[in-house]
Every structure is written in structure tokens, then in C-alpha cells.
N, C-alpha and C positions, 0 to 999 in steps of 0.2 A: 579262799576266793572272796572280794570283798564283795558285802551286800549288794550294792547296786549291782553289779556282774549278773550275783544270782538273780538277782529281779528281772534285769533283761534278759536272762537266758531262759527264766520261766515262764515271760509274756512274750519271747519273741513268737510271729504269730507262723502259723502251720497252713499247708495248701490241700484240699483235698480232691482229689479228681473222680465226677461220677460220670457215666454213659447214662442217659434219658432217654429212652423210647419212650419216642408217643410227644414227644416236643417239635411240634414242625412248623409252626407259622410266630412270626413277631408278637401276638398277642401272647402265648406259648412263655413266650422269653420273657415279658416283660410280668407274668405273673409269677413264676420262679423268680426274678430278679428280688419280687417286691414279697413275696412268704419269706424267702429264705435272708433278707437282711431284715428280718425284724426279730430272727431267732438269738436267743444273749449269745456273745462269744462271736458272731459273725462280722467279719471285718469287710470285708469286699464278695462281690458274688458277679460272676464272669461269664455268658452262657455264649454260646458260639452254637448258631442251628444249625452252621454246614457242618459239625463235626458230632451235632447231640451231645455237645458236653456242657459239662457245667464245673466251673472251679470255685470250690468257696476259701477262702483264704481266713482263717480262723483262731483264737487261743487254743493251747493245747488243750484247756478241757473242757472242751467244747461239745455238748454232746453228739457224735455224729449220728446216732440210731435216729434224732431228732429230725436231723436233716436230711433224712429216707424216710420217716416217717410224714414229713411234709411234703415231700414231694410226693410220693403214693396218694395221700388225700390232696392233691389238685389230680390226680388222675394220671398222672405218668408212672412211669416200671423203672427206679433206678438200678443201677449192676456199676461191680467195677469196670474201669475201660479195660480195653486189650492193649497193650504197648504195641508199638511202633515192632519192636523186637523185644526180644525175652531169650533166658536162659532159655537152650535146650532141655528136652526132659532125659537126657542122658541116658536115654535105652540102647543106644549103641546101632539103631535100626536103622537101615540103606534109605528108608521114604516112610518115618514114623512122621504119622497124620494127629499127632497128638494137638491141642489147640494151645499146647504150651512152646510151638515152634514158634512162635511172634505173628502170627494169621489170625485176624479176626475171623470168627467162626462165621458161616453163612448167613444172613439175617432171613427170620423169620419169615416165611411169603405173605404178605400183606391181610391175607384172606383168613389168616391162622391169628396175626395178630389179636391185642383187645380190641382195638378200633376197628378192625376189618370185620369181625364177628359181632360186633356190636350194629354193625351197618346191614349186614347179612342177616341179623335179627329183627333187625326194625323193618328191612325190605320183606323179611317173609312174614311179618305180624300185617304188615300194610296190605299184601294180597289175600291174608286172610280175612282180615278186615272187610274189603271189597267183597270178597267171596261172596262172605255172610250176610253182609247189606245187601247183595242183587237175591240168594235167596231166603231172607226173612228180612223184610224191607220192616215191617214193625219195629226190630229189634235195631235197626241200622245204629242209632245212635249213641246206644248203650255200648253196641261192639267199637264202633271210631273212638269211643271215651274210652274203653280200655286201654284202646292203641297207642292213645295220645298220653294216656298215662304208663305207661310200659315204656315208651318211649321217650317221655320226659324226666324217668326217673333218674338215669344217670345223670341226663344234662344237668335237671335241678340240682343233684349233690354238688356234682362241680360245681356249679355255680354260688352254694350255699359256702363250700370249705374254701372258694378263692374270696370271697367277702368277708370269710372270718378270719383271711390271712391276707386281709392289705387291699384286694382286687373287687371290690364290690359292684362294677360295672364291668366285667368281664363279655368274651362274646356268651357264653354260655348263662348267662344272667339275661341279657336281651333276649336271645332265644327263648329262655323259659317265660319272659315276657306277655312276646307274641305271642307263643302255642297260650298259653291263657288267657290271654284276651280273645284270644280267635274262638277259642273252647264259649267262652262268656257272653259271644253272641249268637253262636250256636252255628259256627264254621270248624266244626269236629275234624270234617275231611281234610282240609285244608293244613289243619293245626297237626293231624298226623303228616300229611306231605311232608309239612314244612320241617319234621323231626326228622322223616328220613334223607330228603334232602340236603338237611345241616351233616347229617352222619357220611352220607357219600361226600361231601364236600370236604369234611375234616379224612378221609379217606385220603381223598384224592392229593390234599395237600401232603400227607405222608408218603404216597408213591413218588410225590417231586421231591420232595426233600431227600429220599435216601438216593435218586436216583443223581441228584448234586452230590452227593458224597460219595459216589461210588470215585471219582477221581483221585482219591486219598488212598482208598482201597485198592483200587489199581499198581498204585505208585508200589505199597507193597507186597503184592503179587507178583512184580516185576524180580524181588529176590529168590532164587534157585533154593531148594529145601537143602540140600547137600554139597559138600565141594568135595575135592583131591588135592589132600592135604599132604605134603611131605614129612616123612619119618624122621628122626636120625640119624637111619642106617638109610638111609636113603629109600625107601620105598615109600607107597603110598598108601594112604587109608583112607576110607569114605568116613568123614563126620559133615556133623549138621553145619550149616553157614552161620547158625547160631555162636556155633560154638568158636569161630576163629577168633585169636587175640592176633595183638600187631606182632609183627616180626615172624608171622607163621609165613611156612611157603607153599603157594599150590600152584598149582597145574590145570590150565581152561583149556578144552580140546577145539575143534572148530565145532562153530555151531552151538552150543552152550553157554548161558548168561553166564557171567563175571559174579560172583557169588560177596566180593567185599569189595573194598578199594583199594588200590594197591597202587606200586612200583612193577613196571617192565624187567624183568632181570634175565630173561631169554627170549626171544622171540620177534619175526616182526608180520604185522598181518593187518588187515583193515576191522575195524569193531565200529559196532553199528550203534552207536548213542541217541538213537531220535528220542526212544523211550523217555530219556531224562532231559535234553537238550532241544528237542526239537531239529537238529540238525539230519536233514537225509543222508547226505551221503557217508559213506563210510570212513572214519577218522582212521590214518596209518599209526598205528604201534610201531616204537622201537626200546631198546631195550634205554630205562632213565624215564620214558613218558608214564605221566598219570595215568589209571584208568579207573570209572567209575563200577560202583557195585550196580547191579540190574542193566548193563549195559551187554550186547552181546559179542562174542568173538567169530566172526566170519569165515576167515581162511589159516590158520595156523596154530598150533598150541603153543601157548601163553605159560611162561613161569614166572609169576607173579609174587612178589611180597606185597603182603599185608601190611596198609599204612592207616587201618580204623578199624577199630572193633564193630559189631555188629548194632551197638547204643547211640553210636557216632561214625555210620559211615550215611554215603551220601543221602539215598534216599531217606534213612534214617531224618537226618537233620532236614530233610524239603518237605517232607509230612510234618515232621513237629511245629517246623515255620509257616508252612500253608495255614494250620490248626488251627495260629497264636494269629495272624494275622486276618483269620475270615471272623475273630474272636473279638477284634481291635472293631470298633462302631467306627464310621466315617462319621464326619460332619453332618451331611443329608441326612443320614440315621438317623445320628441323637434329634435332629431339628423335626424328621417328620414323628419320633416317638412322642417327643415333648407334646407337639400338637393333636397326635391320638388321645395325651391326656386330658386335652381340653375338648377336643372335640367331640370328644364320646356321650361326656356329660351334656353337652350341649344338642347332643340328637335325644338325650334322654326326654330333655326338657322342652325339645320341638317336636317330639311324637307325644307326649301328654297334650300339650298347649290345641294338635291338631288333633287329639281324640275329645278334649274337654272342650274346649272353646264353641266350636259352632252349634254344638249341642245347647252350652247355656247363655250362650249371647244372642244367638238367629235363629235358634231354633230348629236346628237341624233334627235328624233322626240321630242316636246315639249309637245304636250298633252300627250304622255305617261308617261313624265318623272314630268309633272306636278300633271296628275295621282296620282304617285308613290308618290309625295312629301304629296299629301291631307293625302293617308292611312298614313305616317309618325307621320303627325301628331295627326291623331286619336290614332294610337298607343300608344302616347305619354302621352296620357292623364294622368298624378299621380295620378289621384282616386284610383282605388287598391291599390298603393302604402303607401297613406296618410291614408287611414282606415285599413291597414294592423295592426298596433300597436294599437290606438286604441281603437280598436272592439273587439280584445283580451284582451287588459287590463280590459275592461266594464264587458265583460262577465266574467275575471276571479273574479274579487271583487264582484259580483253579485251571481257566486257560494261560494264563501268562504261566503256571509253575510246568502244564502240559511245556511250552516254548521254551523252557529253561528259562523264563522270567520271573525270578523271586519278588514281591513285594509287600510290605510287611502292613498290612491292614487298608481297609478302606482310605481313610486319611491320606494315604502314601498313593493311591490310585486319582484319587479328586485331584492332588497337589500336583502331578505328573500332567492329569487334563489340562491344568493352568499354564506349563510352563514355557518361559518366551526368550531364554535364552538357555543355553550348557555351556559351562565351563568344564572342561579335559583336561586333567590331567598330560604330562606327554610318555614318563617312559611307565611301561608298561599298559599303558590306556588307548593312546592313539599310537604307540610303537607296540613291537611284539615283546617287550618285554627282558628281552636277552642280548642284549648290546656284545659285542663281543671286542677287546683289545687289536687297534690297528697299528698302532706305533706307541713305542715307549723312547722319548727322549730325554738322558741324561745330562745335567747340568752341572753336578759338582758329583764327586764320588763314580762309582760304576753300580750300572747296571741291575749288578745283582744282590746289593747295597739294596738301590731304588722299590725293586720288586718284592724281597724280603720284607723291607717294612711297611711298604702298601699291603703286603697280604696280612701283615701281622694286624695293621689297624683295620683291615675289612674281617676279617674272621671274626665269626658271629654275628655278623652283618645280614638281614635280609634283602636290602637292597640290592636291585639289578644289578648298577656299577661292582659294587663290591662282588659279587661272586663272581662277575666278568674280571676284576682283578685277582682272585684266588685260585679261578682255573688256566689264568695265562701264567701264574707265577708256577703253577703245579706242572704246568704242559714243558713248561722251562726247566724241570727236576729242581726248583728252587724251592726251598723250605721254608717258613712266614718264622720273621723273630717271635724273644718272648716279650709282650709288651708288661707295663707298669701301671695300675691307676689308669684304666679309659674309662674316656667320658667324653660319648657322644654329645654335639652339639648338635640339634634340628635346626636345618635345611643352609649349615654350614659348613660339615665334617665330623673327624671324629680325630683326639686328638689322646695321646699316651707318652710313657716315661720309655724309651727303649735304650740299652748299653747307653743308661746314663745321659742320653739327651732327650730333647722333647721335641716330639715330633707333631706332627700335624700332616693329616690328608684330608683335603674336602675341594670345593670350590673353587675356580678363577680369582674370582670377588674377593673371599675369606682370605685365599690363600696373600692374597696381596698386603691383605691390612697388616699381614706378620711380619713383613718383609722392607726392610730399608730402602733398596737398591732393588726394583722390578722391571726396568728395563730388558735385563738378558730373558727372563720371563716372558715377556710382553712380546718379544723379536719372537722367541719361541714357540708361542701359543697363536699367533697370527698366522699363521699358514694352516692349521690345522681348525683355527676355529672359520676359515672361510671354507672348506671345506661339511662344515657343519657337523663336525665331531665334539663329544662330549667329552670334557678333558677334568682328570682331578690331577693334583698338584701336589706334590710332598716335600712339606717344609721343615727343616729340622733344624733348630737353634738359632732361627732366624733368616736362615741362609735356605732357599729352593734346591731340596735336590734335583730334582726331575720333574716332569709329568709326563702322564697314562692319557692316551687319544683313546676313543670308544665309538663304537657307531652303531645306532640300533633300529635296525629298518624299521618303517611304520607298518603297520596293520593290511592286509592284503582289503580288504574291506573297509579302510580309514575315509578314504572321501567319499564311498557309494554314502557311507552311513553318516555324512556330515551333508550331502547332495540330499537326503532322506528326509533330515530335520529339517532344511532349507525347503521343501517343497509344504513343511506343515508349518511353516510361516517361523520358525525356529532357527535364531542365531546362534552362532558357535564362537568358541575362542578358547585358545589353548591360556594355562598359567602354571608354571613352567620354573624351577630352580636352576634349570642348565643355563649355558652362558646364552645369551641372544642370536649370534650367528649359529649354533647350533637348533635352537627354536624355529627357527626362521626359516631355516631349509626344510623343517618338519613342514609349519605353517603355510609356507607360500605355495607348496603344490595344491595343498588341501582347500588354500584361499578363505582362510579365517584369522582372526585377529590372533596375534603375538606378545602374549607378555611374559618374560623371560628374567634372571634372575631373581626370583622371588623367594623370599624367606616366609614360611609359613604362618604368618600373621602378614605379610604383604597379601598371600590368598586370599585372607578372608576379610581385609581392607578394601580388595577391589568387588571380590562378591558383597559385599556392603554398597557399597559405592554404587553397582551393578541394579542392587534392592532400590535404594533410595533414588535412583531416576526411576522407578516402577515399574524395573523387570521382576521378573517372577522365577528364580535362576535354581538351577539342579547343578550341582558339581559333582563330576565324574573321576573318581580316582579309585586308589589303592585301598582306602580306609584308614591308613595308619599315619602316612606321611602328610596325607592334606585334613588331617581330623577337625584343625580349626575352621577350614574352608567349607568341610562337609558337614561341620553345626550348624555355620553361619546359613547354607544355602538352605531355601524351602524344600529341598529333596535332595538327599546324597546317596550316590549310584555306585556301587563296589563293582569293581571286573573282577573275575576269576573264576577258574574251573572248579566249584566246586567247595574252595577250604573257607575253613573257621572266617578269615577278614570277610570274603564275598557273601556271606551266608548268615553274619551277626549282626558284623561293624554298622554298615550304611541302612538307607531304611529299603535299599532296592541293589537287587543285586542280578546280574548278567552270569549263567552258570556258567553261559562256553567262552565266554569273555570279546564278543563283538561289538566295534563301535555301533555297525548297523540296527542292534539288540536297546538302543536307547531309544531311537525313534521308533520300535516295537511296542517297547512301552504305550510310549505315548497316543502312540495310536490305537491300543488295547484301553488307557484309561480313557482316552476321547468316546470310545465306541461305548463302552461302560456308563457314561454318563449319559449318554444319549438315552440309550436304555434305558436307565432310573428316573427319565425327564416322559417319556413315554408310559411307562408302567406307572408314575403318578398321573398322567395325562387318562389312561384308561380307569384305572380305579375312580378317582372324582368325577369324570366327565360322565361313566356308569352311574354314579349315585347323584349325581346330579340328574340327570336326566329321567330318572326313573324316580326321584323326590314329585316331580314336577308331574309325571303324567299319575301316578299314584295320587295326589293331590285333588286332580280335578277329577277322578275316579276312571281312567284305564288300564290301572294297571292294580293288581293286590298281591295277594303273599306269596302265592306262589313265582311269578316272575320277581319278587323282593331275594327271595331265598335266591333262587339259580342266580340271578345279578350278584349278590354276593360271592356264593360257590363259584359262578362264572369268571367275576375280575378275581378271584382269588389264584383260579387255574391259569386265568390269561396272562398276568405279571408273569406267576412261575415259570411257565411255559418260555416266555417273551425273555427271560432273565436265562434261560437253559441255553439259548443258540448263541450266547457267549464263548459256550464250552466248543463250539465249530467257528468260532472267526479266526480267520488268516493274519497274523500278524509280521508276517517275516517277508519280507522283499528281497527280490535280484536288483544287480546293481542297474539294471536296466530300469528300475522302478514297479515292474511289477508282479504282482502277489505271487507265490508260489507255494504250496504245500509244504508244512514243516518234518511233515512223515507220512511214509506210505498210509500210515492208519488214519491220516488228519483227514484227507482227500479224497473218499473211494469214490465219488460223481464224477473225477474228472473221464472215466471214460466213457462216459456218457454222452457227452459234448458239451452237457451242463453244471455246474458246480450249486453242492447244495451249502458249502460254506460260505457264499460271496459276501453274509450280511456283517 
């Protein structure tokens, strides 16, 4: 191997993945950010609070003991994660509970944890405290100094190891501030509050945090521990769902989750997908249709092939995307982080200035004003501010993935807020996707000539047309030649060596430019393309043999969901490869703009174009065929139930593949922002507020601390009712419940999801 090789093979860098307890607010994050990249060997460091993880991306010999050993001294409990799924533990047992089934094991009850017992200690050192001062008032002071130091001792350490690792203004350095200043003027009582207080607060912050995460957790709860798998000899065996590989077959009864993903290969029945989709009513099986893993089967048994292993079936891949995307910072983020880093310092430096100054300029009394300087700085604390964004952003990608709305980080939610016009893709986007053969007319040669070598160049093909031409040619008993040398051309055809000539199938347009003489063409294609069929063309040797008319209905929900975006001020417009009169019969019911033969750099010419007047444009397609349209747009939207393109390609993706599911979006990132403009509005206009009456002396440490803990709870809170807003509309325009479980107020008369 030559040198260099081995050099990059030995610096290529390594990912490591830890679970953090005990990491629950933005201050949290950004001290881990800042210990852990200053350790040698660390290359990047990634912390995501709605999922507790932390990824450090690292040289291979990099020490990791190091990298738990720093985080334990800021105060957190690292452990490895739990996958998504995992091998089974191979005990062979009907309902083995082992924690090596892919289940995150139950988490800790809050009151068990360190922080919960730490809180539970300081609240029972604080009534003891009390106690003792009402009976031995002598002794009062000496017992509050205990308190205050029992109570401060943890905080101090943390505050001690996150200054010796990067964070020297932490909250827990502020904290220990106050309580000693408050101690110095001989506010003992107060300076205990103010510790137990912080503790219930950092409590309380942790019961929000895990209770935003529980949506992840959910998702894989949703997978059956066991399936019925087929034999061989044809019988059946209970093993774990762990255990399926593809190409296995089993058997769903009614009534029982779908334990993988699979293929229909018996059966037909209604299956209930809201869990993953958000869709209510029950979706019909037949035998050929997709079905998802943690989805359930209603009325009929299911013999199903396995089309994902247990690493890579659905849910599998909506938790690891939700993970990577609640991990991704928005813009608002990094802008409001940035300024915690200025601002912090600068409350440092206004709670001194207002402890020292009127003391030695005016004369003041100095405990008072010393007082006044501690609450400042409780005030001060960024926590609300820093989990403001967020907590919101968590919660909104967490309700969109509830709706089967993938979208892949904060950034992707802001950008969606923005946007002012969609460009659609047409087949499979605003059509259903499955175009089927209406007429095949021959022009030279016969028929079955025509059809053999249309199927021979569409084989292998994933697009619509083409497999619309390999099942008319197969439904025909016609068998696809051998072709020579293909070579697809994008958003032209595809074109091969067949018994020695060259052939060509693609496009109207394409097929024209091959062709000397296109008149008998032209007679031929005119009746079909008024019609508004999709027509490909097969040219061999220069000469037209024939062409394949196609037609493929639109979307049963195409204009509700183009009616949707139009009411949030959001234009539409199809662009479009097929020939123009078949565009146009799409376009003109739906009544949005039409542009039609387009070569995939034509896409992304007019979404430019689109840009540069100062729309703000999201292009909705397949991922693969309009890939230069979906770089070019500020937001690219995949449709599809479920597979690899809908779930990687674009930066947002529709699970059940509805036009209507774009304007959900949007409406999901509008409401998201609104939120994160409010939770900054409460956190400053709190610390504002309470700067000002603390100043001229009505207010001190104690209402300082709870205003902190208080906006800290209220963002959270204010960021949680995310996880209940409605995003899904009737074509009538309004709201409706995406699942029996989203909605249980409406029998009330009153809806507690409206917000």
C-alpha cells in the first residue's frame, strides 16, 4: 500500500456516540461543546438535547476514557446509547425482555436520579435548617451557613471543572456567585433558597427534556417484540423482529403490528398507519403494496415479504433522521448562542458595576447594593434564553415526524417558514406515480418489434414510464430484447446497441433531433398529445419506430394541496420533462403555471431565475431526477412512502407522499417560529423587567432565582404544545385530527390542540 494511503487510513477520523444524562438545557450543550473540543484528537463534537447525545468525531487514538472522564467532571453520567434496533439476544424466547431487543430500557424516575436526589437533599437540609432557627434562634445563623454550604458544594465544583474546561461563566459559576455574596451580607436564608431553588429548577428542566424525548421512544415502541415467520417446510416459528432479514416471509393476523417492512404477497385488508404517517383512516392492502414496520393490520392476515432488515426498516430510519436533524442548530440557534456568549459576560460586568459603584461614588450602603448586584446576576442567567430556540425547534420536527413530516434540522424548518413559491415536480409528485400504457402506435416494423425493445431499454429503469412500458410489454407475453452498451441520457432517454442497430427511446423533443424526416411522427403524436398523454418514442437507425402513449392520473388531493399553499400566500408551478400538452392537462385543472419539456438543468435555470426575482422557492420532486433543481432550491422536498430517496435525498420529506403534506410543512414551520419569537419575547422581557424593579429595590433574590427557573419552565412548556398542533387539513380547508391519539378533546366540544 503506498504511504500516503496508509496515512489517510490511519488519520481517517472515528465517530463516537455517548447518551448524557443529566444534559438538559442549552447552557448544558454548549459546555460539553466547549470541554470536549479542547481535548487533543477531537475533531468536531455534536450535542443534540432532544435525543441526550453527544457525537464526537475523532483520531483513532484518541483517548475515549478521557472523554467520560470530562464529561463526569462537568457533572453529567455518560453510558453507551441504545440503538434504534439491535441483534436479538438469541434465547430463542416467545417475549424475551432482555434490553438487548433494540428497547431503550425505562429511564430512571427523576426523583432516583443524581439531580433529583440532589434537589430532595437540599429541600430536606432547607427544612431542617428552618427547623433549627425557629427552635434555637441563637444558633440560626451558623445552621443557614451550613445549609448554604452543603448546598453550594456541588454547584461550586461544577462551576470550578466547567472553568478549568473552557466555561468560566457558566450558570452554575453565577449561582455560586450570589449565594456568596448574599452569605457576605449576611442574607444566609435567602443564599440557602436561592440553592434549593436553582436545584428544583435544573430538575424541572430535566422532566421537560426527557418528556420531549419520549416521541423517539415512542416511535420505537411502536415495533412488535416477535413475528411469525415462515419455515421451509412451510410452517411457522415465533422469533424476535430483531431477527428478520429480507426475503424472509411472515404472516400478520388482524389486529397485530407489522413487525418489518415488507411486500403484500397474500392478503387484502385495511392497515392502520397513523402511528408513522399521521394518516387516519385505514390504508387497503393488496397483494404488490408496500407496508410499513409498527404499522397495524386491521381485518385480515397478511403474508408479507420482508423488504428491510430490522437496522434499516422504517421506523428504524425516522428515529435516526429525527436524532440527526433535532442535532442540526438552526440559524436562530447558533445567532441566539453566539449572543449568550456575549451577554453573559456583560451581566457579569453590570451586576459588579451595580454592587460597586453606588457604594463608592454616592455613597450608598454596600450590603444593599451588594445585595442588589447577586439578584443581577441570577437574573442573568441565559438558560431560558439558550433553550428558547432549541426546545422549539425539538418539539417541532418531533410533531412533523408524529405527521409523517420528515425534515432534516432546524435550518430546513426556518427555510420552509420562508417560502413563496413550490415548484412540482409532475409524474409521480402531483400525478400518482403509476402511469399506465393507453395505445402503442407502430410506424415502421410491428408491434412486437416496438415493444421488445422499449422494454429492453426501460429494464433497469426506475422511472414511472419505463416500468409502465415493461408491464404492458410483459401483460402482452412479450419478452424485452438483449440490449448492447446503455447509456442513459438525463431528462432525454436512454439509448443501446440492439441486433446490431441503435436504438433510442426517450422524449418527443430528443426523439426528433435523431430523425431526418418527422412529419409521419408529428401526424402521429398530435392526437395523443391533445389528449394529454405522455408519449416516448423509439428510434432505431434513424428511422421512428413507433410510440408508447401513457397517462397517469393526478393525485386525489393534488389541488386541495395546491388550494392549501395558495391560502398561505404561496404560489405553485409545475416543471415538467413531458411534452407541454400533456403538462397542461395536468396544470390547467390544478390552475398553476406550466413548464414543460424541461431538461434537468432547464429545472434548475428557472428555479434560479425564480431566486433572482426574490422568491424564496422549495422544489418538490423524486430526489433523483430533478437533483440539480433540488440543490438549486432553498428547500428540496422528496415524496414517497417511506424508501431510501424520500428519507435521505432532499432536506424534507412527505412519508405518505401527499401534495397537501407540503403546505403542512409550512404551516408546522410557521407555527415553530412563531414559538421561538415568543419564548425569546418571555425570557428577555422576564429579565428585563425584573433588572429594573430589582434596581430601584422591589424585588431581590429570591423572585431573581424563580424568574430564571420560572422563564426557564415557561419556554419549555410554551415549546412542548408543538408536539399537539394540527397540521393536516380537509380539502375543505379545515383542520382535522391526524390520528385517533392526536385529538382526544374533540369530544368535548373543545379541542385542546387548536394552538
Amino acid at each position: 500500500m503506498p504511504i500516503q494511503a496508509i496515512e489517510t487510513a490511519v488519520s481517517a477520523p472515528m465517530e463516537t456516540r455517548l447518551q448524557v444524562d443529566g444534559m438538559d438545557c442549552g447552557a448544558c450543550a454548549n459546555k460539553v461543546e466547549t470541554a470536549l473540543g479542547r481535548l487533543p484528537g477531537v475533531r468536531l463534537v455534536t450535542v443534540s438535547l432532544a435525543s441526550a447525545e453527544v457525537r464526537i468525531g475523532h483520531d483513532p487514538n484518541t483517548d475515549l476514557a478521557a472523554i467520560r472522564e470530562t464529561l463526569s467532571r462537568l457533572g453529567f453520567s455518560p453510558r453507551d446509547p441504545v440503538p434504534d434496533t439491535a441483534p436479538a439476544c438469541g434465547c430463542g424466547a416467545t417475549s424475551c425482555a432482555a434490553p438487548e431487543n433494540g428497547r431503550p430500557a425505562s429511564e430512571t424516575p427523576w426523583w432516583r436520579s443524581r439531580q433529583g436526589l440532589l434537589t430532595l437533599g437540599t429541600g430536606a437540609l432547607m427544612l431542617c435548617a428552618y427547623g433549627a432557627a425557629s427552635l434555637f434562634p441563637a444558633f440560626e445563623r451558623p445552621i443557614f451557613l451550613a445549609a448554604v454550604l452543603l448546598g453550594l458544594i456541588p454547584v461550586a465544583r461544577r462551576a470550578w471543572a466547567s472553568a478549568r474546561l473552557g466555561s468560566p461563566l457558566s450558570i452554575e459559576t453565577l449561582m455560586s456567585l450570589a449565594a456568596i455574596a448574599a452569605v457576605s451580607v449576611g442574607a444566609e436564608a435567602e443564599a440557602a433558597a436561592v440553592l434549593f431553588l436553582f436545584q428544583v429548577g435544573e430538575s424541572l428542566e430535566g422532566v421537560a427534556a426527557r418528556r420531549s424525548r419520549d416521541g423517539i421512544g415512542a416511535l420505537i415502541e411502536l415495533l412488535p417484540r416477535n413475528a411469525q415467520r415462515e419455515t421451509a417446510d412451510g410452517t411457522l416459528e415465533t422469533v424476535a423482529a430483531e431477527r428478520l432479514l429480507v426475503d424472509d416471509r411472515i404472516q400478520v393476523h388482524a389486529g397485530e403490528r407489522i413487525p418489518a417492512d415488507g411486500e403484500v404477497l397474500e392478503g387484502i385488508g385495511g392497515v392502520d398507519e397513523s402511528p408513522l404517517s399521521g394518516e387516519s383512516l385505514p390504508q387497503i392492502k393488496r397483494p404488490g403494496d408496500s407496508v410499513f414496520a409498527g404499522s397495524v393490520n386491521l381485518e385480515s392476515r397478511l403474508r408479507i415479504r420482508v423488504t428491510a432488515d430490522a437496522a434499516d426498516n422504517t421506523i428504524a430510519r425516522i428515529a435516526s433522521l429525527v436524532r440527526e436533524a433535532q442535532a442540526r442548530k438552526a440559524p436562530s440557534a447558533r445567532f441566539i448562542e453566539r449572543f449568550a456568549r456575549v451577554y453573559t459576560p456583560l451581566v457579569v460586568v453590570f451586576a459588579t458595576l451595580v454592587a460597586v459603584v453606588p457604594p463608592l461614588f454616592l455613597g450608598a450602603v454596600w450590603s444593599e447594593w451588594i445585595y442588589r448586584g447577586a439578584a443581577i446576576l441570577l437574573i442573568g442567567c441565559p438558560c431560558a434564553l439558550v433553550i428558547s430556540t432549541p426546545a422549539a425547534i425539538a418539539a417541532g420536527l418531533a410533531a412533523g415526524a408524529r405527521h409523517g413530516l420528515l425534515m432534516k434540522g432546524g435550518a430546513v424548518l426556518e427555510g420552509l417558514a420562508r417560502i413563496s413559491r413550490v415548484a412540482f415536480d409532475k409524474t409521480g409528485t402531483l400525478t400518482l406515480g403509476q402511469p399506465q400504457v393507453t395505445e402503442t402506435i407502430v410506424l415502421a416494423g410491428t408491434r412486437e418489434q416496438l415493444l421488445a425493445r422499449a422494454a429492453a431499454l426501460s429494464a433497469g429503469s426506475a422511472h414511472p414510464l419505463a416500468r409502465a412500458i415493461l408491464a404492458h410489454a410483459g401483460s402482452a407475453g412479450i419478452a424485452p430484447a438483449a440490449p448492447d452498451a446503455i447509456q442513459a441520457l438525463p431528462g432525454r432517454g436512454v439509448s443501446a446497441r440492439i441486433a446490431d442497430s441503435d436504438c433510442f427511446l426517450g422524449s418527443l423533443a430528443a426523439a426528433r433531433e435523431r430523425l431526418d424526416d418527422d412529419s409521419a411522427l408529428i401526424e402521429a403524436a398530435e392526437p395523443q398529445l391533445a389528449l394529454g398523454r405522455s408519449l416516448s418514442v423509439l428510434v432505431e437507425d434513424g428511422r421512428a419506430l413507433g410510440l408508447i402513449a401513457m397517462h397517469d392520473a393526478p393525485r386525489e388531493d393534488a389541488r386541495a394541496g395546491i388550494v392549501a399553499l395558495e391560502r398561505l400566500g404561496i404560489g405553485s408551478l409545475v416543471l415538467s420533462g413531458d411534452q407541454r400538452p400533456a403538462v397542461e392537462a395536468l396544470a390547467g385543472p390544478l390552475g398553476i403555471e406550466a413548464h414543460a419539456g424541461l431538461l434537468p438543468e432547464d429545472k434548475q435555470r428557472l428555479v434560479r431565475e425564480l431566486q433572482d426575482a426574490g422568491e424564496r422557492v422549495a422544489k418538490v420532486g423524486d430526489g433523483i431526477n430533478d437533483a440539480p433543481a433540488l440543490a438549486a432550491a432553498e428547500i428540496g422536498i422528496a415524496m414517497g412512502g417511506g424508501t431510501e430517496v424520500a428519507l435521505e435525498t432532499a432536506d424534507a420529506a412527505s412519508l405518505h407522499g401527499r401534495v397537501g403534506d407540503v403546505a403542512a410543512m409550512v404551516r408546522l414551520a410557521r407555527r415553530t417560529l412563531q414559538v421561538i419569537h415568543q419564548n425569546v419575547t418571555i425570557a428577555v422581557g422576564l429579565k428585563l423587567g425584573l433588572m429594573v424593579t430589582t434596581l430601584i429595590g422591589l424585588t431581590g433574590l429570591w423572585p431573581a432565582v424563580l424568574a430564571d427557573t420560572g422563564a426557564t419552565v415557561l419556554v419549555t412548556a410554551n415549546a412542548l404544545r408543538l408536539l399537539r398542533i394540527r397540521v393536516i387539513e380537509t380539502e375543505a380547508g379545515s383542520s382535522q385530527p391526524s390520528s385517533r391519539q392526536d385529538c382526544r378533546a374533540h369530544s368535548g366540544g373543545s379541542c385542546a390542540c387548536t394552538d
